[in-house]
C-alpha positions, 0 to 999 in steps of 0.5 A: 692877180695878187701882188707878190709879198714878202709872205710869199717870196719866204714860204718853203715850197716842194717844187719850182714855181713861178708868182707873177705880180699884179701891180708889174706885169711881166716881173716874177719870183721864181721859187725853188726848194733848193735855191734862193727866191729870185726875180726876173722880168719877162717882156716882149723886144720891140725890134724883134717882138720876141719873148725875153727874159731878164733876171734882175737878182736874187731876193734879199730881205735888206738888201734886194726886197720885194719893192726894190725889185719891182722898181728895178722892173719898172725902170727896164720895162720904160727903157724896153718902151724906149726900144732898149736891148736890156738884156743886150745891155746887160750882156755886154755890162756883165762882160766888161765888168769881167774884163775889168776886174784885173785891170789897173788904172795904171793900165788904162792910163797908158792905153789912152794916152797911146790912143790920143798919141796916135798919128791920124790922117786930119781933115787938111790932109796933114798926119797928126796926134789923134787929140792934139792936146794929148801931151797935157791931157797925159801930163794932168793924168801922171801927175794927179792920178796914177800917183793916187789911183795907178795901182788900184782895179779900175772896177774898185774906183768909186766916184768919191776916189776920184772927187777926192783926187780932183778936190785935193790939187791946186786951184789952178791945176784941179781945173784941168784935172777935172777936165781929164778925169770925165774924159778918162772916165766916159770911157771904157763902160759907157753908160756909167751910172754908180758904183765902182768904176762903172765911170771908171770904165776908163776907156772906150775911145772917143770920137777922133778930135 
């Protein structure tokens, strides 16, 4: 089986055809008269040895070639060898990036500090704030982000924002700034890699403190 090429992946067809690589088994081009070359990967899960399908993009000569398609193919093919849900994972990404799309920093802002303000039932017995520190955890994020990123998407804010914000306060309060910025940003799309607020994925909760 050839490799697929650039040649390839441009050639005019009359009909719908799939080309499978020789180099990444499982990763093809779908070719189409009426829509653009994209890539996908077929696999086999491995808690449900069913046969699946993951569309990986839509060719584009500078910005998604041949080769950045078969790498996207082979770094999924080692996380389905780890017994990942790729397809899962890309379902429930896709789905919180479509949740995120309107929403502010400001916004997820107040939805943590209400979460970390929450009275909760501690191992003494006592009623207590979920996180006991919250009030300088949301002190921290008054004053040093919602003034610069609280009217921003959240799904708009890059890693450069928030390196930005935590190099722009004072020594001594950057510290803690710094602290509270992962926290917030561990949050809401775990695990973030690049891009817009894919850290800034503000906000799923924590393990109780």
């Amino acid at each position: 089986m050839s490799n697929i090429t650039q040649k390839l992946v441009e050639t005019k067809v009359a009909k719908r055809i799939k080309r499978y690589d020789g180099k990444c088994p499982g990763f093809y081009v779908s070719l189409s008269p009426t829509a653009p070359p994209t890539f996908f990967l077929k696999y086999t899960d491995l808690n449900t040895h069913k046969r699946c399908t993951v569309r990986l993009g839509t060719y584009h000569a500078e910005t998604f070639d041949i080769v950045r398609a078969r790498t996207e193919a082979m770094h999924l093919k080692a996380r389905i060898g780890r017994g990942e849900d790729v397809a899962q994972t890309k379902r429930q990404t896709k789905a919180l990036q479509a949740t995120l799309s309107g929403v502010t920093v400001d916004q997820i802002i107040d939805e943590r500090i209400a979460w970390m303000s929450t009275l909760v039932r501690k191992a003494d017995g006592e009623m207590r704030a979920r996180k006991e520190s919250w009030k300088n955890t949301a002190s921290h994020l008054d004053r040093f982000v919602r003034p610069r990123l609280g009217r921003r998407i959240a799904s708009e804010v890059t890693k450069h924002d928030i390196a930005k914000r935590a190099t722009t306060s004072s020594t001594a309060s950057s510290a803690s700034h710094r602290s509270a910025m992962p926290a917030m940003c561990a949050a809401r799309c775990r695990p973030c890699s690049t891009g817009p607020l894919k850290q800034a994925a503000i906000m799923s909760p924590p393990a109780p403190a």
